[in-house]
N, C-alpha and C positions, 0 to 999 in steps of 0.2 A: 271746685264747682260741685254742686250738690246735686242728686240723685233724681233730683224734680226735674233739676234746670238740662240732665242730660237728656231726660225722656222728652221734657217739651221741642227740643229741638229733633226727634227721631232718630231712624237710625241714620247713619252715615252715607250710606248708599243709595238714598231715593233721589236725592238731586241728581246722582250720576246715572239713574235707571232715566227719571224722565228726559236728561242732553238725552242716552242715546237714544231712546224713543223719536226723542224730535230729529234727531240725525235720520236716524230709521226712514221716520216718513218724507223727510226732504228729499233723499236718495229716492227714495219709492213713487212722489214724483216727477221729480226729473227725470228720473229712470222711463216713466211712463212716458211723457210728453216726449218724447227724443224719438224711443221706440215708434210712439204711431209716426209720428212725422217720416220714419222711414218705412214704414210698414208699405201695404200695398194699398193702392186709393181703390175707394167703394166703387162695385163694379156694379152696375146696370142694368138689368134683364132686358138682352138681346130682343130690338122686334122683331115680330112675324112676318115678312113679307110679302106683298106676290108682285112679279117680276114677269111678265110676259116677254114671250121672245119669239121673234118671227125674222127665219132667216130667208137668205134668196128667194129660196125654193117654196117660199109659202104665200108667196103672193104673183099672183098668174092673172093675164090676160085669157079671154075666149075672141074666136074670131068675132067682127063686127056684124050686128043684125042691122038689117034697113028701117031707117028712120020714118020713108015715103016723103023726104022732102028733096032728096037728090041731090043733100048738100053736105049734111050729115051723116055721121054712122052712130049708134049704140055701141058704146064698147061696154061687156059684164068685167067687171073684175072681179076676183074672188079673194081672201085672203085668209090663210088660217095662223093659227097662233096658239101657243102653249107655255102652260102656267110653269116656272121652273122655281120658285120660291115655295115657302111652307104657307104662306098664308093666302086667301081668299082674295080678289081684286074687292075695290068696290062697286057703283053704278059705271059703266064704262060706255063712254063715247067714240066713235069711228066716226075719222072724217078724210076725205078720199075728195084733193083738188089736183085738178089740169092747169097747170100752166103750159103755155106758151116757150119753149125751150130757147127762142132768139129774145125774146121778152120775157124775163122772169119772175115778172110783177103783174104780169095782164094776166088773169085768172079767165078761163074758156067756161068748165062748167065744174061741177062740184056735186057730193051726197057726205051725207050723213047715217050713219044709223046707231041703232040703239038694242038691236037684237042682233045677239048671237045664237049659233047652234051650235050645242052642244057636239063633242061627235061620239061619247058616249051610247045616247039614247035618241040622240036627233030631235032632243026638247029647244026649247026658245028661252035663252035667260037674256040677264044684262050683267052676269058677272061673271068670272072665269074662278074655278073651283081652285085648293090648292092642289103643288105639286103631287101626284102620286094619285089622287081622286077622281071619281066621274065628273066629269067636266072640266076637266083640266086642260083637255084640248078643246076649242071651240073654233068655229069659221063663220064667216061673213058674207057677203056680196052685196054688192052695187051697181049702179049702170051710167057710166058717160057717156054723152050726145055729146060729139066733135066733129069739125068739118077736117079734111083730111090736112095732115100736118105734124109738127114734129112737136112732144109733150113731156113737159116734166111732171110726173103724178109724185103731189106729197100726199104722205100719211101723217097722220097724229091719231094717236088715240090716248083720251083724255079721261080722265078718272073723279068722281064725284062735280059734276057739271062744270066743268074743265079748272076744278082749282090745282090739277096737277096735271102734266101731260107722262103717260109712261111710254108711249112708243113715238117715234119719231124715222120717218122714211125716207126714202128716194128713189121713183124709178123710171126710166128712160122709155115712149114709146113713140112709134111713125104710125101712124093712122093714113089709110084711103077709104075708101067706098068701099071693098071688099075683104081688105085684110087690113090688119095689125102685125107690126114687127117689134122686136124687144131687143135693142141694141144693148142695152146697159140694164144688169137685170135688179132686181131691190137691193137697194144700201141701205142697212140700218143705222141709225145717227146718232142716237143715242135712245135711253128707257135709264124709268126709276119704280121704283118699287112706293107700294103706303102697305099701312100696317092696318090689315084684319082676318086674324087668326078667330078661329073657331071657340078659342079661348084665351083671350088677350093674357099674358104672361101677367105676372106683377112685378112693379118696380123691386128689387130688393138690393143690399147692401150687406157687403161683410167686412168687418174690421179687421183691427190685429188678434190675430187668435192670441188666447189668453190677457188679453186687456182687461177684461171683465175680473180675473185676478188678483190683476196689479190694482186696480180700483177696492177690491175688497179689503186690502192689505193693508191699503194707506187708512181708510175707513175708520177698522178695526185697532190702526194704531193713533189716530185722532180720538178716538172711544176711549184706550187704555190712557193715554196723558192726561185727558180730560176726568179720569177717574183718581188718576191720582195724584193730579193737584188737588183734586174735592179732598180726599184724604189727609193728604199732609195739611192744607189748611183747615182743618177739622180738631186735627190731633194736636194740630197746634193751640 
């Protein structure tokens, strides 16, 4: 064989350089693809909460004022509540109904409100601030007209024109003409929190560390093959 015929064929060793390149990169992705699948899955930036919470002790009857109908009384109730979440409520709604405790569907009388006080500064908002902030605690009141009898007062308090309820209550009272009893004192039922932090988080996501790597690797060995097939058929 003559001295052209050996050179046009190159040297010996580039078909065995470019298998193991392409072995190289096969391994490099597979290698990859296995890794993330076990890796850890993309993690989420945690919402900001707010979470109101109002135990027994935060919701109270006052004795009853006269009506001047001789049938009814005024009952004030009062209720406070305190933000225990990181984030800010939104517009929040209180709604305070009397049922009927033999009938727990006949509804007697009802309020609503939409301001709170602060107890901070003693301002008037309609949201409760976060955890740890001025106005983080706030209070309420309202007033039921009932004739004397025995009452199941719900709570709900309802968050952006009630497309979410976060608080939910129960409390037991007897009503006459001159006094209120409190047999059974607030049960809370359940609360949910919505998300509005003073600075909404952003989504984020983290991979498998060093993935970014392994992608480089494969890349760079898809580049070298591709350089030196250009070569050998060149030189050929």
């Amino acid at each position: 064989m003559s001295e052209c015929d050996d050179r046009s064929k190159g040297p010996w060793w580039k078909p065995l350089l470019i298998i193991g390149m392409g072995s190289v990169l096969i391994f490099t992705v597979v290698f990859s693809a296995v890794a993330l699948s076990m890796g850890p899955e993309p993690v989420a930036a945690q919402a900001v909460s707010a979470m109101p919470e109002i135990t027994p002790a935060d919701v109270f009857v006052r004795q009853p004022l006269p009506s001047g109908d001789n049938k009814t009384a005024n009952i004030p109730v009062e209720i406070e509540m305190i933000n225990i979440g990181k984030g800010r409520s939104g517009s929040l709604l209180v709604w305070v109904g009397a049922f009927d405790h033999a009938q727990p569907n006949l509804l007697l009388d009802d309020f609503s409100t939409s301001s709170l006080k602060t107890m901070s500064d003693y301002s008037v908002t309609g949201r409760i601030a976060a955890a740890g902030k001025p106005g983080s605690i706030v209070r309420l009141a309202g007033e039921l007209q009932l004739p004397t009898g025995e009452y199941d007062l719900r709570l709900r308090i309802y968050e952006d024109g009630g497309n979410r309820t976060l608080v939910s209550g129960l409390i037991r009272i007897i009503v006459d003409k001159n006094s209120v009893k409190v047999p059974d004192p607030y049960t809370p039922q359940g609360s949910a929190g919505r998300s509005y932090a003073d600075k909404p988080p952003a989504a984020s996501s983290k991979g498998l560390p060093g993935f970014e790597a392994l992608g480089a690797i494969a890349a760079a060995g898809i580049a070298l093959v591709v350089v030196i097939g250009k070569r050998k058929r060149t030189s050929a």
